[in-house]
N, C-alpha and C positions, 0 to 999 in steps of 0.2 A: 504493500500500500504506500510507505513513504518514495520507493524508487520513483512514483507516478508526481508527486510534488513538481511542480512548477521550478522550473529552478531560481525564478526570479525569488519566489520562497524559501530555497532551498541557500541562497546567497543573503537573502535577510541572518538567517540563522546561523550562517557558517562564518558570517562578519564581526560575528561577536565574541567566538570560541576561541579559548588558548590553544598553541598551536598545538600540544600533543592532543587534545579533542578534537582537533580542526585537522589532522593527520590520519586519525581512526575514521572520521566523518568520511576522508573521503577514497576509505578502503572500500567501503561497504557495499558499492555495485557501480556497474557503472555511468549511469547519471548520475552519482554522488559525488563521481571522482570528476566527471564532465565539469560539476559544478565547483569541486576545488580547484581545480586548473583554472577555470576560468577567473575566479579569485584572487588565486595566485602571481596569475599574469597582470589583471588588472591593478596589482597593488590595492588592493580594496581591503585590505584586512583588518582586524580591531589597530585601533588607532592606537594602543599605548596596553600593547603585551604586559603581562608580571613579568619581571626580568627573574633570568635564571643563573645558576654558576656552572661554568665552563671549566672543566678540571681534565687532568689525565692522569693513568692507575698504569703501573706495567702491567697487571692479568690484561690489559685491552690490547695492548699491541704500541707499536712504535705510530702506527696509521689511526688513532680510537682516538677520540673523546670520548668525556662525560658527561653529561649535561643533567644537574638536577633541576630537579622542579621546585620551586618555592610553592607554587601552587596546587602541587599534588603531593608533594613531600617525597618524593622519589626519584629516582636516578634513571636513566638512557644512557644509552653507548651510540657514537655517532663516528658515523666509517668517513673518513674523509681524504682528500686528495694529498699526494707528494708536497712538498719535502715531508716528512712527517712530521706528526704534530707534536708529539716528544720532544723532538731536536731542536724547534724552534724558541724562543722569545717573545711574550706576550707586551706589546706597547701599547695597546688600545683596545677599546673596544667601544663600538656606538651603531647604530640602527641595525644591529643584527649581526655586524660583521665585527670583527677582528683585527686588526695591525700586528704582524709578525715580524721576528729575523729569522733569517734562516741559518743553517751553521755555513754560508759564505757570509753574513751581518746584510742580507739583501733582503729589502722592504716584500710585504703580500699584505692583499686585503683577501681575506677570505670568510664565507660567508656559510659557519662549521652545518648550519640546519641543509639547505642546498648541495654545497659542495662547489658553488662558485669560488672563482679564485682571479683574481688580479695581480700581474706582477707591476710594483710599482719601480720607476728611476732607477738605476744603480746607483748601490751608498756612493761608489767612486766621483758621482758628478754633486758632491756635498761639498761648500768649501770647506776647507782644511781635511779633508781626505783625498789622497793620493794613494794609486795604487803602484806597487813594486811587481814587476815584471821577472821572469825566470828568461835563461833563456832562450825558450821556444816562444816567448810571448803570451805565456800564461801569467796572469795574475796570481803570487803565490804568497804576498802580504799587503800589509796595507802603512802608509805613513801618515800619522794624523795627531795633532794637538788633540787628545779626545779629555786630560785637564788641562792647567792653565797652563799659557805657553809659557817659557822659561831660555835663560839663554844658551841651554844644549839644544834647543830645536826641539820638530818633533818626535814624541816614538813612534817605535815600530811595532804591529798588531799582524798576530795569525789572525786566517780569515776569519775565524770561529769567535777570537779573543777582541775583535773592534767591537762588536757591539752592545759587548759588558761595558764598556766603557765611554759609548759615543754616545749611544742613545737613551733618554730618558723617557718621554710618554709622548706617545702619536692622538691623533683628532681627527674626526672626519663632518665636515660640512652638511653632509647630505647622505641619503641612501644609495651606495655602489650601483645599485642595481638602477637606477634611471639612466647610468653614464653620464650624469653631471654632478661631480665632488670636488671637493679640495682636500687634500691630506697635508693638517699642519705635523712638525714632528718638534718638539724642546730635545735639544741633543747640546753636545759637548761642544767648543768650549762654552764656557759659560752660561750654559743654560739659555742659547738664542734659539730663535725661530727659522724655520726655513719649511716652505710650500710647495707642491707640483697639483696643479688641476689635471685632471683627466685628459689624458693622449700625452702631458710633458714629457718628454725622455730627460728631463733632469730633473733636479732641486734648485728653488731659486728662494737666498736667505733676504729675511725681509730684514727691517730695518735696525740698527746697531746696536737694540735694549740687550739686556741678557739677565739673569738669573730667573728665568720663568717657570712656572711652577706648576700652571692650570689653564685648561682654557674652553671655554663653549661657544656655540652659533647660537644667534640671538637674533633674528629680524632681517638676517641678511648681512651680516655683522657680526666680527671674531671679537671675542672680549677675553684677552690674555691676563692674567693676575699674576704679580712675580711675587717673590719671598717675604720682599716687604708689605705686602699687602695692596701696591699698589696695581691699578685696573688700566691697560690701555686696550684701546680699541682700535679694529685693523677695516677696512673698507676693500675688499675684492673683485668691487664691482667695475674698474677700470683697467685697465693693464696694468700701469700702476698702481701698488697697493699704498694705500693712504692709510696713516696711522698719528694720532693724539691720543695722552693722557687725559682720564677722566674724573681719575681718582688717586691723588695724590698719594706715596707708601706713608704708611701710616707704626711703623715698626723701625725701627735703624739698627735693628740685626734682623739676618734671615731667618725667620720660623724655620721646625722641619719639615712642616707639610702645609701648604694652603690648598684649599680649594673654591671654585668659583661654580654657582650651577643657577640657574633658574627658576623659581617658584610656580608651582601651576597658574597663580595668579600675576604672572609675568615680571615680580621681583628679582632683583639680582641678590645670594647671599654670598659672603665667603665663609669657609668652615676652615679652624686652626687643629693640627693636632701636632700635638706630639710623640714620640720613641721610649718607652720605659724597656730599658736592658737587664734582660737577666743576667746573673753570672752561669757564665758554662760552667759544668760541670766534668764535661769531656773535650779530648780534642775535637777537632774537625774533621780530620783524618781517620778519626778513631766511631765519629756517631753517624750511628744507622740510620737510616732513611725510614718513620715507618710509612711514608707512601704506599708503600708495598699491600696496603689493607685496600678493598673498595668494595664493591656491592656484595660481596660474603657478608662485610658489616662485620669481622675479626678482629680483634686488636690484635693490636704488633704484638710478635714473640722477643719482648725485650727482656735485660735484666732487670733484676729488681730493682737493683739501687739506681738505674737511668734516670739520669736527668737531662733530659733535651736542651740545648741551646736554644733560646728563642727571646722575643722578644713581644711588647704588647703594644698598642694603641691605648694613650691616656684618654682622660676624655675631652670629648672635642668643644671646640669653641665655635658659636654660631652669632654671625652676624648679618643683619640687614646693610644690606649697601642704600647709604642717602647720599645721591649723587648730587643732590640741589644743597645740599651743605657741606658736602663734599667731607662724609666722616662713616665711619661705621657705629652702627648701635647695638651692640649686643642685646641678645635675646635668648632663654632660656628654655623655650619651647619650639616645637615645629609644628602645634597643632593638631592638625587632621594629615600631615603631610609625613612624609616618608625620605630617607636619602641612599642612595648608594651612592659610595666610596669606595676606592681603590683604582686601579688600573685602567677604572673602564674612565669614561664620559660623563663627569660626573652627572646624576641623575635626580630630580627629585618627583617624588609622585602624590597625589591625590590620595589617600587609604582607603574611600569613600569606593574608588573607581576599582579599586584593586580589595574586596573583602579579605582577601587571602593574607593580605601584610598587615601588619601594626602601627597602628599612627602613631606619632614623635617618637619613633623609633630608627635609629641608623642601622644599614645593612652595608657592614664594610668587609672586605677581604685586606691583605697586609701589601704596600707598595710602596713599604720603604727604600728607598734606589739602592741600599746596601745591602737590605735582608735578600732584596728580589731577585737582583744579578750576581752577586757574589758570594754567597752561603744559598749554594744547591740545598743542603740538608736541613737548614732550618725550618721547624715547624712554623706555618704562617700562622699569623693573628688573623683568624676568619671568624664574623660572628653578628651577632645582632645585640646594640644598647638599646637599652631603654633609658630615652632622657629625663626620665619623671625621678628615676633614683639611681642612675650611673652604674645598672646592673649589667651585667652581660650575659648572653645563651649562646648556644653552638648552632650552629644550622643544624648538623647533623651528626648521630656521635654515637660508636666510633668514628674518626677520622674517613673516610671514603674517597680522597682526593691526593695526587702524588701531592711534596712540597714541590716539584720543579717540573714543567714550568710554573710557578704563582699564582691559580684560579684567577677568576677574572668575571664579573657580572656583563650577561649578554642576553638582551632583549630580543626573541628568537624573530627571525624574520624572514617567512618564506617567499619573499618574491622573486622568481629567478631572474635573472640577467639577457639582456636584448644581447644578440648576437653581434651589435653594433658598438658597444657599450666601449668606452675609452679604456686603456691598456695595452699591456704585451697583448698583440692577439695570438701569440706563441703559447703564453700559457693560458688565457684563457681555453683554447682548443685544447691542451693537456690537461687542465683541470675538468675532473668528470665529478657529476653527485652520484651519491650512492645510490645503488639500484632502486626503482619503488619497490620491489618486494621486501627491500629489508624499513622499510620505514614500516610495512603492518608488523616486521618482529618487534622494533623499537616500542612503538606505542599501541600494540594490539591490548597490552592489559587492561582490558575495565576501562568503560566511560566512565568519566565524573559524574557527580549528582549534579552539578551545574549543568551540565550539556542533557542530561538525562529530562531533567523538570523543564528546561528549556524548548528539547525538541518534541513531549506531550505539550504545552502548553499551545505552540505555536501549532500545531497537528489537530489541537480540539477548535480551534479559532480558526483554522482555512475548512474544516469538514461540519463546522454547524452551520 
């Protein structure tokens, strides 16, 4: 009886479902599947997903993600394209997709629910990286001020080892999948900016700020926050990119962490954290990885007496930006709102729109630049505050996630990619998504009751 639904019905109903209901939805025959495709292509889908956490576990393989569900509270395995996803470096994450290095430190957007994939610019056309030739004219290191320059010049980077060092957190403008983006990246030295829109075959560094820290799209409009707190804004819309200060720094040492995000009601906030350090207990050399746990849901076979290396997120400082006074006003609540932090883009959400999350609650994963690139083994601070009394919860527990690469919050996004769409079209033609057969193994488990009471509801109302 439902195969016979109208699909214009059929598209009311599937515009509203999280994607692993919206994935079962449209296993189910074929006019279902008719109707998610065409959904999918049209970009028509719920406007503002629950964001999920993006992990990888060794039982998956060197080619696997994870992807839990905030919203079902469960875990998926997501097969996805070359280099593997193991090897790479998590720099971003925002409308579904991801910013990668790969072990050459060479840029990808990739888009883990699909399996699109984008090869962005070579690191080599970034100022102050230079590439070392062998010689057959292979590229076999790299030369780069990737900290401050100094009067021995720059060092020298295996290709693996530049971009622990060069790069700090990537940005995207837009949704990959239209072919019209810009990917900002904050990289070494100094924490400046540098950009390539869609089709660049390089990076071109905008203008000569540095220690920058954070940054969102806003109206059309890059609004960067460095250390100090202060906010400039970048204007993309000419060849030249135009750029003024909006908001004076407001700090005269660098925090360890700022962030910059948007309120549903179109405010600008910035959020301050800090690094509270454990003392090791063991070497680095010496502690195990428990990564090695995932959807068994096992704890590590560690020693007793183990004490992991790690480190925590204080609690965070939240302020309103008042641009017409040109100050910040701290504020000790987020309301009905919601934040994720860490890696990704920074995000804030509605809790109204989303029942599944906790309002004035943060949803951070750990993106400290030392924890994340340079101690593989440390346990991340991944977890959810509550700002009402500076408590913390685990998403999930045991552990289910490697520590390397870092998780990362990714707001799943299936639109696939126009065949026109700007990049290598070298690799986009090599990057494949996984079969549809394995998307009914992923999310064949049990519809939600959300999608369950949704699709009688709408099924008693087109048949009375």
């Amino acid at each position: 009886m439902a195969s016979g639904l109208p699909e214009d019905i059929l598209l009311q109903i599937f515009a509203v479902l999280d994607v692993p209901d919206l994935v079962r939805a449209g296993s189910v025959c074929s006019a279902w599947h008719g109707a998610y495709t065409s959904l999918c292509s049209l970009g028509c889908l719920k406007q503002s997903q629950t964001p999920c956490l993006l992990y990888t576990a060794k039982s998956r393989g060197q080619s696997a993600a994870g992807l839990y569900s905030l919203a079902e509270k469960k875990p998926y395995t997501l097969a996805l394209p070359d280099p593997p996803i193991r090897s790479r470096y998590f720099l971003g994450s925002a409308y579904g997709w991801i910013i990668t290095a790969d072990e050459r430190s060479e840029l990808h957007l990739l888009n883990p629910i699909t399996g699109d994939q984008i090869a962005l610019p070579s690191v080599t056309t970034f100022e102050h990286v230079t590439p070392i030739y062998d010689k057959n004219g292979t590229v076999e290191e790299y030369s780069s001020y990737c900290a401050l320059p100094g009067p021995h010049g720059p060092s020298t980077y295996s290709l693996s080892k530049l971009r622990e060092f060069f790069f700090h957190k990537a940005f995207l403008s837009s949704d990959p999948s239209t072919g019209d983006y810009i990917v900002v990246v904050i990289h070494n030295t100094y924490y400046r900016l540098s950009f390539a829109r869609s089709g660049d075959d390089r990076w071109t560094s905008l203008p000569p700020q540095c220690y920058f820290a954070d940054c969102i799209f806003k109206d059309g409009l890059m609004y960067a926050v460095n250390g100090f707190g202060a906010i400039h804004v970048f204007d993309f819309s000419e060849p030249v990119v135009k750029q003024k200060v909006i908001l004076e720094a407001k700090r005269d040492y660098i925090f360890e962490r700022v962030y910059v995000v948007q309120t549903p009601c179109g405010d600008l906030m910035q959020i301050w954290s800090d690094v509270d350090w454990e003392l090791e207990a063991v070497s680095e050399e010496s502690e195990p990885d428990p990564l090695e746990e995932d959807d068994s849901f096992s704890e590590p076979d560690l020693p007793s007496d183990y004490e992991p290396s790690r480190h925590h997120c204080t609690p965070f400082k939240l302020f309103k930006v008042d641009l017409t006074a040109n100050k910040l006003v701290e504020i000790s609540s987020l309301g009905e709102n919601v934040l994720f932090i860490g890696q990704n883009q920074t995000v804030c959400l509605n809790a109204q729109e989303h029942p599944q999350l906790k309002a004035n609650h943060i949803y951070f994963t750990d993106n400290d630049e030392y924890a994340v690139f340079a101690r593989k083994n440390m346990i991340r601070d991944i977890g959810v505050l509550n700002l009402c009394d500076n408590s913390k919860e685990k998403i999930t527990s045991p552990q289910i996630w490697s520590n390397w690469p870092s998780p990362v919050w990714i707001t799943p996004n299936l639109r696939k990619m126009n065949s026109d769409v700007g990049g290598s079209t070298e690799e986009t033609a090599r990057a494949q998504a996984p079969p549809s057969s394995s998307w009914t193994v992923v999310f064949a488990h049990g519809w939600s009751v959300a999608f369950v009471f949704l699709l009688f509801s709408l099924l008693m109302s087109w048949f009375m």
